[in-house]
N, C-alpha and C positions, 0 to 999 in steps of 0.2 A: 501433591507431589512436589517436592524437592531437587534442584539439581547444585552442586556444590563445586567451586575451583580453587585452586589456590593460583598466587601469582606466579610462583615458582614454577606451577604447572605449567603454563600459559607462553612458558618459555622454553620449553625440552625440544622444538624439533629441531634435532641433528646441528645441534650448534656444538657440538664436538668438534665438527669440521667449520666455525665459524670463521676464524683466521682465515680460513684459505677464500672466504665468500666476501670478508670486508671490501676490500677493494670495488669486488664489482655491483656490491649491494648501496655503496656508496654511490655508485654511479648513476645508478638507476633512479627513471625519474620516481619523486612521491608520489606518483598518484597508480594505476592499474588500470588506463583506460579511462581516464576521465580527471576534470582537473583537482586539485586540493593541495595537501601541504607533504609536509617530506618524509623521510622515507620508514623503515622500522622501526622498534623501539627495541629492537634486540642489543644491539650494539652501541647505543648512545646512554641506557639508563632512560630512554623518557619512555614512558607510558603512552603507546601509539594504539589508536584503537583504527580499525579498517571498516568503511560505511560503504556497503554495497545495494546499489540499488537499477532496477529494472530498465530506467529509462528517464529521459531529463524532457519529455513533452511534457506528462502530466504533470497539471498543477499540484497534485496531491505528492508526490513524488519529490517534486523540487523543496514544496514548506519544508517535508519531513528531513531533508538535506540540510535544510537551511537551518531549522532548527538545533538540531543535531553538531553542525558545524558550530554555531553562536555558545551551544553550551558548552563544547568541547573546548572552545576556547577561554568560555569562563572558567574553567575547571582546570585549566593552563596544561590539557593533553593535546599532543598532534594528533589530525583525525587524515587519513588518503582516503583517498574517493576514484571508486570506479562505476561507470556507467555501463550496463551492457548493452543498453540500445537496441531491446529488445532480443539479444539473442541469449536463450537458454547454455549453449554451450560456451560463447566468451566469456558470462559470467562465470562457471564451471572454472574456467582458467586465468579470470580473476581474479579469485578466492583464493587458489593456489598459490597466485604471488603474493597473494599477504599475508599466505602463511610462510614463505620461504624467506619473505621479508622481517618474519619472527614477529607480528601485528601479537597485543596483548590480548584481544579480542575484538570481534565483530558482530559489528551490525549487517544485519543482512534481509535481503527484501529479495526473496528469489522473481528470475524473470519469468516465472511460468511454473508449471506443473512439472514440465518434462525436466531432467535431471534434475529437479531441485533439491533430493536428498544429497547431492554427493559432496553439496559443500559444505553441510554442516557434520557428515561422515568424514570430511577428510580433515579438516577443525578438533574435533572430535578427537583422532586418533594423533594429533600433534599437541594436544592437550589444548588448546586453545577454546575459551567459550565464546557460543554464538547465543546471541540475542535475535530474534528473528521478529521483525516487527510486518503486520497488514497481512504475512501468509505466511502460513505455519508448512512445511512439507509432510504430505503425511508418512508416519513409519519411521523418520529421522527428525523431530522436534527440536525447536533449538531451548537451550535452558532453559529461559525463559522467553513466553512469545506477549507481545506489543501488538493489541488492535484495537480497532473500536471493535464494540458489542453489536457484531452486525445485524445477528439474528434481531436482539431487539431493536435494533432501530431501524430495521425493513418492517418491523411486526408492526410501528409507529408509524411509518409513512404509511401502509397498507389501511389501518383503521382511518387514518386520514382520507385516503383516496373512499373508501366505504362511506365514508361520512360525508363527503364531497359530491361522491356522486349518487348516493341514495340506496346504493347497493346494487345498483343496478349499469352496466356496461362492459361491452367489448375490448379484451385487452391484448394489446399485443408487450412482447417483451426482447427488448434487446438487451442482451447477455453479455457480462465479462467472458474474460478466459476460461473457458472449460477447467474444472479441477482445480482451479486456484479457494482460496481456506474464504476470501471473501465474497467468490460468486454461489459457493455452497451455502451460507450463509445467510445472504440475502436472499435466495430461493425461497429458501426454508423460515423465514421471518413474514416476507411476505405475502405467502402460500399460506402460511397458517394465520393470518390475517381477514385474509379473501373467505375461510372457511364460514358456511352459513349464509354468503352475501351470493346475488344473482351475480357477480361480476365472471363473465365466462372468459377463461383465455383462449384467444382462435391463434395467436401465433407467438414464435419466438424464436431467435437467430442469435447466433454465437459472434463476441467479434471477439478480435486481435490481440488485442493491445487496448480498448477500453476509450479509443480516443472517439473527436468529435464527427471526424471524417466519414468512418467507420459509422459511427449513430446515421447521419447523412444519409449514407449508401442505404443499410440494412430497411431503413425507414420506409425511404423512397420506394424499396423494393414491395415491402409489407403493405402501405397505404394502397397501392395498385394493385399488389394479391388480393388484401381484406379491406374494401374501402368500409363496413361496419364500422372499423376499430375506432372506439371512440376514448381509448386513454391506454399511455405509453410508459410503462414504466425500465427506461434507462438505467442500467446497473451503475455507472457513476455518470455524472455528471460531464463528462463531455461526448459522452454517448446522446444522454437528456437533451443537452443542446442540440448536437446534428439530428434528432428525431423531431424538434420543435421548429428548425429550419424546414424540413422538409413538409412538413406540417403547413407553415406558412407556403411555403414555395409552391403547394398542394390548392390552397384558398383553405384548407380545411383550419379555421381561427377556434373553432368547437373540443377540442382534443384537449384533454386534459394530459402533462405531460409531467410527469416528476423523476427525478433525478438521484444520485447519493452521492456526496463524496463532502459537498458544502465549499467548494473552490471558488475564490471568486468570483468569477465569470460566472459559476453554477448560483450564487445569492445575488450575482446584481441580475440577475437573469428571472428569478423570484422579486425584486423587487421591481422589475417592469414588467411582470404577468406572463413572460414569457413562459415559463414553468411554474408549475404550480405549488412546490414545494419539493425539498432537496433532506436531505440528514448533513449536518455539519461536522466532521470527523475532530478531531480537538488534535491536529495534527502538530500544534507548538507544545501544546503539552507531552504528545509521544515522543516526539525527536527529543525532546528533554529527559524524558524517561529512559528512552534508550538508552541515552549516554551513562546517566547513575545507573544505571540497570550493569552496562557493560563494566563499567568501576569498581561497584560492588561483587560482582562473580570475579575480576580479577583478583582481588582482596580475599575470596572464599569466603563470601556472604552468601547464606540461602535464601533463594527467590523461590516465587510461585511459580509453578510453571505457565499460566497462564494471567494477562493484566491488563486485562479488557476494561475499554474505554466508553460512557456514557455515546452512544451518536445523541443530535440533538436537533429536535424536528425546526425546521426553518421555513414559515411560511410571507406569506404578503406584510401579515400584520408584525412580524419580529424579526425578518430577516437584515434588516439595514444593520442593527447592530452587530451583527458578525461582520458587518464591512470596517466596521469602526475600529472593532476589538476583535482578531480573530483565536480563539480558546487555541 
């Protein structure tokens, strides 16, 4: 499947009435909630693409920013930036201003499940393409979607953890967001992993927002429900961490704890045994991608609609290299 723009397109909402908006679109800061550079590209001639994304804690979140900004600038396009700081609905009305800001297209990383369609339905009907990178919305697709290839790289850690522990152990599991494109993902990679192996799951808990605090709580909570649980598998990695804190904080040094995302902190955390292994998402290569990705559907280039990314299993014996060089 194919989706197609032109630039021309990417320009139609309602700048009929642009005249009367200069003034105050000039005013307005560049950014939607978060910091970056200036403002449309409607009324200057420059090519402004808009990067919208969940939340500026996680590490995976930020490279993909960072990335994203560094090529944007090599590429000599303004890029704005809004955070929504976890809430589903400010992003919803983030999006909105970069499309009223006449943005050529965006990047977008919805904060959740909940409205996530509506920003790329309302892009969509301004003519504007979205690039939708690590969660796809289901039902409203953005042109082309930017992940890694979760399914196989949970299926990777999973025959890992199999092999690690003999096929045999109790597992508990702390969850991403409910309904997001990469907690479905990993489910289902690492579930069909586990198939055939004695590893039984007794438990599993939803968080938030994915962070470490969250891993912490849910943990703590779990190791005192099932103190069996003898291996933790964290949907990303600072989930990984707070389960391997509580873990220690427990006496319990036996838990085999693995992770996904491959953040920093998630591979130096592998490389002092803390965790037992991580997937390393190639998050300088997507923010890179995004940006050509967003370049070319301005230009009316067809893309795939899907451009799923290798993950890459990071254990004891290979992980320092991702510290050195991270993909």
């Amino acid at each position: 499947m194919f989706r197609k723009y032109g630039r021309g397109i990417g320009r139609i909402v309602a700048f009929g009435a642009a005249a009367a908006l200069v003034t105050t679109l000039g005013a307005c800061s560049a950014q939607a909630g978060g910091d970056g550079g200036g403002g449309g590209g409607a009324d200057d001639g420059e090519i402004t693409i808009g990067l919208a994304v969940p939340n500026q804690q996680s590490p995976f979140f930020v490279a993909i920013r960072q990335s994203a900004e560094a090529e944007a600038k090599a590429q000599g396009v303004k890029m704005v930036f809004a955070d929504a700081k976890g809430d589903s609905d400010a992003q919803v009305n983030q999006v909105q201003d970069f499309i009223t800001q006449g943005v050529d297209a965006i990047i977008y990383i919805p904060a959740g499940a909940t409205a996530a369609t509506v920003p790329v339905r309302a892009a969509g009907e301004a003519g504007i393409p979205v690039v939708t990178v690590d969660r796809n919305p289901d039902g409203a697709p953005g042109a082309t979607f930017i992940a890694s290839d979760s399914v196989g790289g949970a299926e990777a850690l999973g025959e890992w953890v199999v092999e690690q522990t003999g096929g045999e152990g109790n597992l508990g599991i702390i969850q991403g967001q409910i309904g997001t494109t990469p907690e479905e993902a990993r489910d289902e990679g690492f579930t069909k992993a586990l198939e055939g192996s004695n590893i039984v799951e007794v438990a599993r808990q939803a968080s938030e927002a994915w962070l470490q605090d969250e891993g912490y709580d849910i943990a703590t909570d779990m190791l005192q429900a099932h103190p069996e649980i003898n291996v933790i598998f964290g949907r990303a990695d600072g989930l990984a961490l707070g389960a391997a804190q509580a873990a220690r904080n427990a006496g319990l040094d036996d838990i085999l704890v693995v992770g996904f995302d491959g953040d920093p902190s998630g591979i130096q955390a592998v490389v002092d045994g803390q965790l037992g292994a991580t997937i390393v998402q190639q998050t300088t290569l997507m923010g890179k991608l995004a940006v050509e990705s967003a370049l070319k559907l301005i230009e009316g280039e067809e893309l795939p609609a899907e451009q799923l990314q290798e993950g890459i299993l990071a254990t004891k014996e290979n992980a320092a290299e991702f510290l050195e060089v991270h993909p």
